[in-house]
Structure formats: C-alpha cells, structure tokens
PABA-883517 format. One record per residue (C-alpha): residue number from 1; z, y, x. Coordinates in Angstrom, 2 decimals, padded with zeros to 5 digits. Layout:
N
    n       pz       py       px
  NUM        Z        Y        X
...
// end
This chain:
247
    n       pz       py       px
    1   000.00   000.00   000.00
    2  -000.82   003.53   001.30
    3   001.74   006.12   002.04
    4   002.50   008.12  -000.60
    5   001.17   011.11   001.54
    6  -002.15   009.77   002.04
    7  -002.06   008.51  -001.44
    8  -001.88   012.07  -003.35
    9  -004.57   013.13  -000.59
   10  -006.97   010.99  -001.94
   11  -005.94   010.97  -005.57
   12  -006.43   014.72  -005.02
   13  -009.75   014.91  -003.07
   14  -010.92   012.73  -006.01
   15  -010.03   014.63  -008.58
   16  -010.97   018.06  -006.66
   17  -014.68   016.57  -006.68
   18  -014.74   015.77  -011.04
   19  -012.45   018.71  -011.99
   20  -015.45   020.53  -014.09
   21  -015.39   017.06  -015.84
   22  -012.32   015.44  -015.92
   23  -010.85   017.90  -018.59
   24  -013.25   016.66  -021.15
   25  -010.79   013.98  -022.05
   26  -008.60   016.24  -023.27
   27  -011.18   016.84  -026.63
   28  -009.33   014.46  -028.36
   29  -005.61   015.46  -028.52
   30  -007.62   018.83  -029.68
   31  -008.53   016.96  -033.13
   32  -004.65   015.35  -032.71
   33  -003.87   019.18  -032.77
   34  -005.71   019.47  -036.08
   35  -004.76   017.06  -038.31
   36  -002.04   019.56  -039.74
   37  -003.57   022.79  -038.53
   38  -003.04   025.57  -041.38
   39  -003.41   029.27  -040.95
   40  -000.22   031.38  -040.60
   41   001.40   031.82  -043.31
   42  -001.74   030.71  -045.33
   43  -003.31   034.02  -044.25
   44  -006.89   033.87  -042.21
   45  -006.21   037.42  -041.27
   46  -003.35   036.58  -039.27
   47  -005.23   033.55  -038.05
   48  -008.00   036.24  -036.60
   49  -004.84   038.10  -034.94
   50  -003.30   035.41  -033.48
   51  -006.44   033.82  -031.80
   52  -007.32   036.95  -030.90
   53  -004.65   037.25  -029.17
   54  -004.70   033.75  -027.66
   55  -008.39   034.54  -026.45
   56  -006.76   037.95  -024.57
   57  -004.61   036.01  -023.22
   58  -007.33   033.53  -021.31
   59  -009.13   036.51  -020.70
   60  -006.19   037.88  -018.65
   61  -006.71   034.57  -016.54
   62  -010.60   034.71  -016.46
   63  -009.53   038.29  -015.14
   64  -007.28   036.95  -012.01
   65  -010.41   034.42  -011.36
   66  -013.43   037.40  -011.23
   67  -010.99   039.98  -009.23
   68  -010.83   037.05  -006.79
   69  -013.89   035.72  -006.96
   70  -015.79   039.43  -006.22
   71  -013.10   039.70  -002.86
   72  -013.76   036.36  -001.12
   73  -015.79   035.63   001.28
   74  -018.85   032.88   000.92
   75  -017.77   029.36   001.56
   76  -014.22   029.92   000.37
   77  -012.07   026.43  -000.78
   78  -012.25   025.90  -003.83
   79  -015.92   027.60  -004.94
   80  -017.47   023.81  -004.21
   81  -017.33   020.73  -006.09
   82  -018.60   017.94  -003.72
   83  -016.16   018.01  -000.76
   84  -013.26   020.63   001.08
   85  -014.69   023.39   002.84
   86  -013.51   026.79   003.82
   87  -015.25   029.25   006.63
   88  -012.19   031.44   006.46
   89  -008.72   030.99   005.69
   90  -008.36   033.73   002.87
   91  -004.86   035.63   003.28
   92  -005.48   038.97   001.61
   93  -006.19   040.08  -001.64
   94  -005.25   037.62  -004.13
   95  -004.38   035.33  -001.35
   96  -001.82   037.11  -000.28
   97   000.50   036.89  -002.90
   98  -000.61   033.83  -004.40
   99  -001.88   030.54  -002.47
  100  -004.18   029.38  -005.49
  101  -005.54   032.04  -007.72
  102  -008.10   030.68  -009.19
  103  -006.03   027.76  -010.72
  104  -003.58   030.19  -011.46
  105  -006.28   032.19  -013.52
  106  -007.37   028.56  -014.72
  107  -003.65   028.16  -015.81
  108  -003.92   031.26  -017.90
  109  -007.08   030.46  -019.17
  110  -005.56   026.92  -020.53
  111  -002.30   028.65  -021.67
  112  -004.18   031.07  -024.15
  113  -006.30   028.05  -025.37
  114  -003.37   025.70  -026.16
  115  -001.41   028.39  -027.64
  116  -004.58   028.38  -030.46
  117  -002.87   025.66  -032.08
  118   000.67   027.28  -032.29
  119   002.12   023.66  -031.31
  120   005.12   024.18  -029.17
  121   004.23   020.65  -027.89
  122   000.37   020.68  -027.29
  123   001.63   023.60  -025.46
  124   004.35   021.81  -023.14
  125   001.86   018.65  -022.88
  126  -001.26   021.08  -021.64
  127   001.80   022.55  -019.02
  128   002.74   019.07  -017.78
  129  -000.89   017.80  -017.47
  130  -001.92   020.40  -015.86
  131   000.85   020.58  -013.34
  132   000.36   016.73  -012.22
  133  -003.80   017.15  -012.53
  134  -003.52   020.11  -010.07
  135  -000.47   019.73  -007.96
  136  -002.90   016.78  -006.29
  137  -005.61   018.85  -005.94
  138  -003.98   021.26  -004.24
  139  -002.00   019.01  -002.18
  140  -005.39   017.68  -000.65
  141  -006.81   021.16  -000.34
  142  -003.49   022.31   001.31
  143  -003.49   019.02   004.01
  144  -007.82   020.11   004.24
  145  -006.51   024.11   005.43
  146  -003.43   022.70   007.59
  147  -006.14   020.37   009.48
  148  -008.27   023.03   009.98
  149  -006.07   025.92   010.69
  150  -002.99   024.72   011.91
  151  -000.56   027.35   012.67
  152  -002.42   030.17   010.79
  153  -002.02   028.33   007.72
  154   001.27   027.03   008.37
  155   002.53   030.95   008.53
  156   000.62   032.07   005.53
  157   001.73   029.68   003.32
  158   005.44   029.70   004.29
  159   005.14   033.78   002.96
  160   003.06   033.09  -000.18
  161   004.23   030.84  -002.77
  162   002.24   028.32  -004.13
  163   001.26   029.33  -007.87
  164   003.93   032.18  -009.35
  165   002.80   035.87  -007.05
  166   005.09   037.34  -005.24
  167   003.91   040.97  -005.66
  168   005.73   042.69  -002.70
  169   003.23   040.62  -000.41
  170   000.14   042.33  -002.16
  171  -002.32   042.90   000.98
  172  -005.69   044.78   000.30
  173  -008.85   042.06   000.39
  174  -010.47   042.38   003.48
  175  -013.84   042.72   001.37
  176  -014.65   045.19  -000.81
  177  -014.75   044.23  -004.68
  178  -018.34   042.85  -005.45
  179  -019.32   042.83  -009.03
  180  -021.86   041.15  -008.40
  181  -020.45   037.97  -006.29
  182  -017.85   038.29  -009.33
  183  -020.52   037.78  -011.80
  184  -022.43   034.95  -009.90
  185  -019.18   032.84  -009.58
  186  -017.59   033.21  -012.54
  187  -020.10   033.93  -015.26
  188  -020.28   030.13  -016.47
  189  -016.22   030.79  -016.93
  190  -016.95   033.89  -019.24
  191  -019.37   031.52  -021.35
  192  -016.95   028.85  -021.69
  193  -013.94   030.67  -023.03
  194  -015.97   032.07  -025.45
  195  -017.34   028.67  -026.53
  196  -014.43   027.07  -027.00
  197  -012.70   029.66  -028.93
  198  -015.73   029.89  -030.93
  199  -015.74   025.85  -031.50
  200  -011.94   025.89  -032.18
  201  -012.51   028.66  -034.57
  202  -014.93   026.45  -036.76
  203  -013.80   023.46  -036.59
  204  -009.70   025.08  -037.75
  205  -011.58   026.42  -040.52
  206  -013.11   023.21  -041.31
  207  -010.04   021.84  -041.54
  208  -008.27   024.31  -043.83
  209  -011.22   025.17  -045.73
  210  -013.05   021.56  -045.91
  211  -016.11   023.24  -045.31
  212  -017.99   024.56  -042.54
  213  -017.38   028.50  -041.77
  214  -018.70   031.01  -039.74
  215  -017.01   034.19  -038.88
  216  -019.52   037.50  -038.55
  217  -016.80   038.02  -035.31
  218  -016.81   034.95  -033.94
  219  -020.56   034.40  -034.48
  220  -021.41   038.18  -032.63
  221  -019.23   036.78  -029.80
  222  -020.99   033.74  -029.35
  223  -023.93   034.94  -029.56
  224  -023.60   037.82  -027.22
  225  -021.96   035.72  -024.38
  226  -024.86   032.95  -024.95
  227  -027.64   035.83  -024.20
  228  -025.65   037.31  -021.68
  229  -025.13   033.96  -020.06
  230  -028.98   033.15  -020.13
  231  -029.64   036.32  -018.65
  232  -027.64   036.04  -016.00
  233  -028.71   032.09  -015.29
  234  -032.07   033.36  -015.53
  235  -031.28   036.71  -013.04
  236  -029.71   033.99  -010.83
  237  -032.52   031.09  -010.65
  238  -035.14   034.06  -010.57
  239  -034.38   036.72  -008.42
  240  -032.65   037.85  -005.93
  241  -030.18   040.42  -007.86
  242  -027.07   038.28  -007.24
  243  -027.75   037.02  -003.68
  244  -025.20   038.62  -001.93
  245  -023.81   037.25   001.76
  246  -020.07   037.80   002.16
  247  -019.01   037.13   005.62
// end
C-alpha cells in the first residue's frame, strides 16, 4: 500500500486533470434538492430576490477568479487541465494573500449556487465535498510548486494561508490588470453561472408550477451571456484580439 503522502498526490493529480468534469455527478442530488422545492413563502417574487441574490453572490466569486486571472502571468498552475505546470511561482496580487484564488472564487461560485435551494444541508454537503474534492488537488499542486521551487515556495506559503485571505499581506500584482487575459480565461466561467442559474430557474418552476416556465429576466440573461459567449469564442478562434503574452 502507498504512503498516505504519495497517495493524496496521486488521488489529487487525478482529479486536478477531470476537475471541469468530475462535478457533473453532482446533477443528481440537484433533482434530490427538488423534490420539495417551493418558493418562499409561496411568493415567486421573493423567489426572484433570493436567487438573485444567490447569483450575486457567485458573481462575487467569478469576480475573485477574473481579478486574478487578468494579473497572472501565462503558464500559471492551475490555468491547465492535462498536467502541473507553472513558469512562475505567483506571490503577489491575489497570491499574496491567498495561496489558491481561483478555487477560492470557485468556492464562492458553488456557495451562491447551493444556497439556490435554501437547504441548510445541500449547503453543508456542497461545503464538505468540496473541501475533500479540492484539499487533494491542492495538496498535489502544493508538493508540484515545493518540487519546483523549494525554498521560495516554502517561505511564501508559510505567510499566506491556504484558502481564507489574510488581507494585511495584500501585495500589488506584479502585472498590470489585463481585461483582456481576464476575458480569455474566464469567459467560459461567466457563461456557466449564468446557465446554471438559468436551468435551476426552470426546472424550480417546473416543479412548483408543473409546467414549464420562462422568465422574460432569466431568458434576457441567458440569452445575452450565450451571444456574448459566442462572440468572444468566435473573437478567440478568429483573431488575434485576445492574444496577449504575459511574461
């Protein structure tokens, strides 16, 4: 039997390459979720509020992600799916109050989703998932950067914790905000909030309703992130608008 060291390294460079898949199992505690989904105090308006305010929420999180993601440098851990790599060990910016940003942001982005349901426990099960579905993915990341870097590593993350910021460390980014590096990394995030809010939307008032509904706000939102997300995939594959090196 391997080590248990060695073990969460490879659980966690294993689930670091199908992480944009893996969480597609989680579709069917969703429709758990909805067996005795009701609108708040049988009101849709306050439904709109609250997921509203659940979508603000993830947005809050997508925000963390393209701040990041527009003050990085190419090649940065954690941009890839296929296996570790990482140029430059980032320790400014974001980085420098927070070791993992982007799965913070991620974190956020889950938080305001399972919150949708207003089910203390979907909640609480989403938070527990989450922590043992990343803590191994970062573990391997973490033993990739203390391979590579050694010391440098070793003193940067002894001063930044791990996944809560410690705001007195804030550090300007190195690199200058770039909307559009922010836009190229994170524009298939944008799309998929918006999706699955959208999807949750209908199929809640399916269930309270018994009939398929769609909301003139949800609907506009959709639709507007779907072009925008074409445009940009298009802008991307076509031109040379969002090629932008970061060194």
């Amino acid at each position: 039997m391997a080590p248990l060291k060695e073990k969460l390294e490879k659980e966690g460079s294993w689930l670091f390459k199908w992480r944009g898949y893996l969480p597609l199992l989680g579709i069917f505690p969703f429709f758990v979720a909805f067996k005795n989904f009701d609108y708040p105090n049988h009101s849709h308006q306050l439904d709109q509020i609250w997921d509203l305010s659940c979508l603000a929420i993830s947005f809050v999180g997508l925000g963390i992600r393209f701040f990041t993601s527009g003050t990085v440098p190419k090649g940065t851990s954690g941009g890839n799916t296929k296996r570790q790599k990482a140029r430059a060990l980032n320790t400014t910016g974001m980085y420098s109050i927070v070791r993992n940003p982007l799965y913070l942001g991620n974190f956020i982005i889950g938080v305001g989703i399972s919150l949708f349901f207003r089910l203390w426990w979907f909640t609480l099960i989403f938070v527990l998932v989450f922590w043992l579905y990343y803590e191994r993915i970062i573990f391997s990341e973490e033993e990739f950067l203390r391979k590579k870097f050694g010391h440098t590593y070793l003193e940067w993350a002894y001063e930044t914790p791990a996944f809560i910021p410690r705001l007195k460390n804030w550090k300007p980014p190195a690199l200058p905000f770039s909307f559009r590096a922010a836009v190229k990394r994170e524009y298939h995030t944008f799309f998929s909030i918006i999706a699955t809010f959208t999807f949750l939307e209908i199929v809640g008032d399916f269930f309270v309703e018994g009939r398929m509904e769609f909301d003139l706000l949800w609907m506009t939102m959709f639709s507007l992130g779907l072009l925008a997300y074409i445009v940009i995939r298009i802008i991307r594959k076509n031109t040379k608008i969002l090629k932008l090196e970061r060194k």
